[in-house]
N, C-alpha and C positions, 0 to 999 in steps of 0.2 A: 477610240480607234478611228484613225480615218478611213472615211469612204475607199479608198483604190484599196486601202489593206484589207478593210473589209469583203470588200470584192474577190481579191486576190485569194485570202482564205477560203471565200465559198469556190471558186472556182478550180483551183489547181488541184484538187483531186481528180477532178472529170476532166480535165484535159488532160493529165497523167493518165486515166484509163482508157482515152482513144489513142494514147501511145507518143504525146506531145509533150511538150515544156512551155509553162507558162512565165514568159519574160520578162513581162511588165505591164502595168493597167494605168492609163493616166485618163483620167477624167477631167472634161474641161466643162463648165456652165456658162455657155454665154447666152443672158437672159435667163427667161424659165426654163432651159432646156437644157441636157445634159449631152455629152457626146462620152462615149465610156469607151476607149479603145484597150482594146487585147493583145498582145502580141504572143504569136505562138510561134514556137518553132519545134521540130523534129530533127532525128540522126542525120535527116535527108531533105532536099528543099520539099517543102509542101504543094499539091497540086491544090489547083480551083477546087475539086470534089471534097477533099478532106479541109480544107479551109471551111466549106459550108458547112461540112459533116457536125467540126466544131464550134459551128457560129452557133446551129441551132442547141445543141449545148448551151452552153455557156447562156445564149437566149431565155433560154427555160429556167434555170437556175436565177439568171435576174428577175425575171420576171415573177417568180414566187417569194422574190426577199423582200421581207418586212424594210429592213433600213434602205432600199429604194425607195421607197415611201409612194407619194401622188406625182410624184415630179417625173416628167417623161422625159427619156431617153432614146438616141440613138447608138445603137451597139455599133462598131467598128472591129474588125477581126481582119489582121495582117501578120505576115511573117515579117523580123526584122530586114532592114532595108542594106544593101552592101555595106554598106558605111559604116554601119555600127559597130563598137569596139567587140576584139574578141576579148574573154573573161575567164571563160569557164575551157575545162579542157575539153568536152564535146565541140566546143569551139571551134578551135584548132584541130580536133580530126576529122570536122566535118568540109575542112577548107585543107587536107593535104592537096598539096600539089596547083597549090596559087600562090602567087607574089602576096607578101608578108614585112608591112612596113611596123619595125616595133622602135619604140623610143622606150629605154632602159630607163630607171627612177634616178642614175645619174647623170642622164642629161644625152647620153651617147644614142645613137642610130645603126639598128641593123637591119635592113634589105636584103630578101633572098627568098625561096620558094621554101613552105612546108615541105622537109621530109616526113617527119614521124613525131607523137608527141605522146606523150605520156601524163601520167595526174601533178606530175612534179616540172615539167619543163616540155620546152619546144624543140626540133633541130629543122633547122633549117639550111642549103645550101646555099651559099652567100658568092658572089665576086669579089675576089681580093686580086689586086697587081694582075689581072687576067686569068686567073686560075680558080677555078671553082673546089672548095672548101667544105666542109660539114660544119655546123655554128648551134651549140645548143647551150639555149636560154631559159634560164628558169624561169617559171610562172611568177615566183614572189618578186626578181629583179624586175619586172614589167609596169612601163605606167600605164602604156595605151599601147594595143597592136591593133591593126585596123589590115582590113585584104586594100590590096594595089589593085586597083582596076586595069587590065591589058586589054585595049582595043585590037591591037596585031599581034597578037602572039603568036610566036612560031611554031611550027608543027613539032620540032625539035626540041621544044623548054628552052 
């Protein structure tokens, strides 16, 4: 098994019981040295306090495991960055009511804010011909949704 699945199994219990999801562990060695990054997220963005809460976690749990062996490491503990694709449907309800750029696995594009989402699909409010619309998309038609960044958004939506 590789190291990150490795990791990943010791650890996503205890991030589950500080009430977190663990997203991903990529490990890189440049040199003798390891850098092990975590990514966690919550229902809700994570603050500083609960980031460290879970660093030292996860700290501890590395640092008692045999297949880390003698090789040192630096831990790294982040919540996912804007950017990153939504996936999962906590996803999607933890982002209602932001711009919502999805590319369908046919190739098509919809633009529009989260309204509501469920385990099966998204709905979003979309611009058509000037008229704003409800638009719901399923989870399985999706290649990649990603949030729109709005620098001015208006007080209005």
């Amino acid at each position: 098994m590789a190291l990150k699945d490795q990791i990943s199994e010791l650890v996503t219990p205890a991030v589950s019981d500080q009430g977190f999801y663990l997203e991903g562990v990529h490990v890189a060695t440049p040199g003798s040295h390891r850098i092990v990054t975590c990514i966690v997220d919550g229902d809700a963005s994570l603050n500083l306090d609960q980031v460290t809460i879970v660093s030292r976690v996860i700290s501890e749990l590395l640092d008692e495991a045999p297949f880390m062996g003698e090789t040192p490491f630096t831990l790294e503990v982040t919540s996912p960055g804007v950017d990153r694709p939504l996936t999962q449907p906590r996803h999607f309800a933890k982002n209602i009511d932001r711009l919502l750029k999805i590319v369908k696995l046919d190739g098509s594009e919809v633009t529009g804010r989260i309204l509501s989402n469920t385990d099966q699909d998204v709905t979003l409010t979309v611009m058509v011909k000037k008229e704003i619309i409800e638009q719901t998309v399923s989870l399985s038609e999706i290649k990649r949704a990603v949030v729109e960044i709005e620098f001015n958004r208006k007080d209005d939506k």
